[in-house]
Residue, then its C-alpha position, 0 to 999 in steps of 0.5 A: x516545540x515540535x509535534x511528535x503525534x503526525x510522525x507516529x501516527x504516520x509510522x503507525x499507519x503505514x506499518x499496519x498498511x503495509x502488513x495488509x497490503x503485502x499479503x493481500x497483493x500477493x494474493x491478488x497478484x497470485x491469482x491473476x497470474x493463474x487466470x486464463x482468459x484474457x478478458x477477465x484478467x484485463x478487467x480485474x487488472x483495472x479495477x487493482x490497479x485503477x487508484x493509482x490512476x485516480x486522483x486520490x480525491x476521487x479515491x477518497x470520495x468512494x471511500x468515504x461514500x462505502x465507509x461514511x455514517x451513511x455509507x453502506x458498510x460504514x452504516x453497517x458497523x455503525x448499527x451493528x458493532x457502534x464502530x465508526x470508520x469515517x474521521x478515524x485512525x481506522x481510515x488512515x489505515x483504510x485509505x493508506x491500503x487502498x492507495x499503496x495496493x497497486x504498488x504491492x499488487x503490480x510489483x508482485x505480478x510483475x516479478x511473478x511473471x519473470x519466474x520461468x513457467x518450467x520451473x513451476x511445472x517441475x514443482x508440479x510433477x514431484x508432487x507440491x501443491x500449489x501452495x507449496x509451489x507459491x511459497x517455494x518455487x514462485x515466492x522465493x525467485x520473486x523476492x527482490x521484486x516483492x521487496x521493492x513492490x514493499x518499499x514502495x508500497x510502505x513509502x506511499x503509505x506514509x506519503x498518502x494525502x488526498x485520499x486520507x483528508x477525504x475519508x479521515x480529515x486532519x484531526x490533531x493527535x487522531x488523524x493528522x499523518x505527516x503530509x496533512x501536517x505540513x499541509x496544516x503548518x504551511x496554512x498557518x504560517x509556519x514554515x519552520x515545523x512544516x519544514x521539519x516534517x518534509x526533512x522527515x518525509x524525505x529522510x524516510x524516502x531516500x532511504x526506501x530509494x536506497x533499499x530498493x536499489x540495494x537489492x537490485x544491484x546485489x540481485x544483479x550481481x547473482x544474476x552474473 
């Protein structure tokens, strides 16, 4: 019988991923757009964008040297609020946001800046606040990009490996997410339940293919 617990707690997990990793990558992608000077935006554009680059192994070693037992932060939750991250839900969250991230960061920035300058500049002389120049001047004509960063993001969440078996392990019923499943399973020698899971990985990814397409073609079309 097949073990239902890897799908939802990868559904689980890439559901909270995705909630923090959209607004926090449209914070991050907000406020490098605003910086001015090069050097700094260069910089911070690295440190955003530097866990796609590395392999999520690396990733989840500095994730698990800030979060372990002896970690800094991890020791902090630890002697303070008896909250342990490592070898938890918690850490499938944790390395399913830093992974996703730059996906929801690079896509928001490069949809905000398409957004014409001028139309920002317009916002500003009737009045708005920057706030209110984000959410409905720049927000609003970066949408179909915010969505794809989103889809992508979502779909990465729930594909996360490396750094998820580093910082959170695969623990039956706790942490075990869909890819440590087929992982487990093709270890054992089970190839029918592995093959089970990557049908349900591939079924989830066509269709975050076909919602970003969706949106592109049809923002097309108003393009035209």
């Amino acid at each position: 019988m097949m073990d239902w617990s890897p799908i939802l707690i990868s559904m689980k997990t890439a559901s909270l991923s995705i909630f923090i990793t959209f607004f926090i990558g449209l914070i991050s992608a907000w406020g490098i757009v605003k910086i001015k000077t090069d050097s700094i935006k260069i910089f911070l554009d690295g440190i955003f964008t530097l866990p796609i680059v590395l392999p999520p192994t690396v990733v989840g070693f500095f994730l698990l040297y800030i979060f372990g037992v002896r970690g800094p932060i991890g020791k902090f939750l630890i002697d303070f609020f008896s909250v342990k991250i490592a070898f938890s839900w918690s850490a499938t969250v944790i390395a399913a946001v830093v992974m996703s991230f730059p996906l929801m960061y690079r896509s928001a920035r490069s949809a905000f800046e398409q957004v014409d300058s001028n139309l920002l500049d317009a916002g500003r002389t009737l009045g708005m606040s920057e706030w209110k120049i984000f959410w409905k001047i720049l927000f609003a004509n970066s949408l179909p990009g915010i969505i794809g960063g989103g889809i992508l993001a979502y779909a990465r969440g729930l594909g996360e490996f490396g750094a998820t078996a580093m910082i959170a392990g695969n623990i039956a019923g706790q942490t075990r997410t869909l890819p440590m499943a087929v992982y487990s399973e093709v270890a054992a020698g089970n190839m029918g339940e592995a093959f089970n899971y990557v049908i349900f990985i591939v079924i989830i990814a066509f269709i975050a293919i076909f919602i970003m397409d969706y949106v592109s073609i049809r923002k097309e079309k108003q393009w035209k």
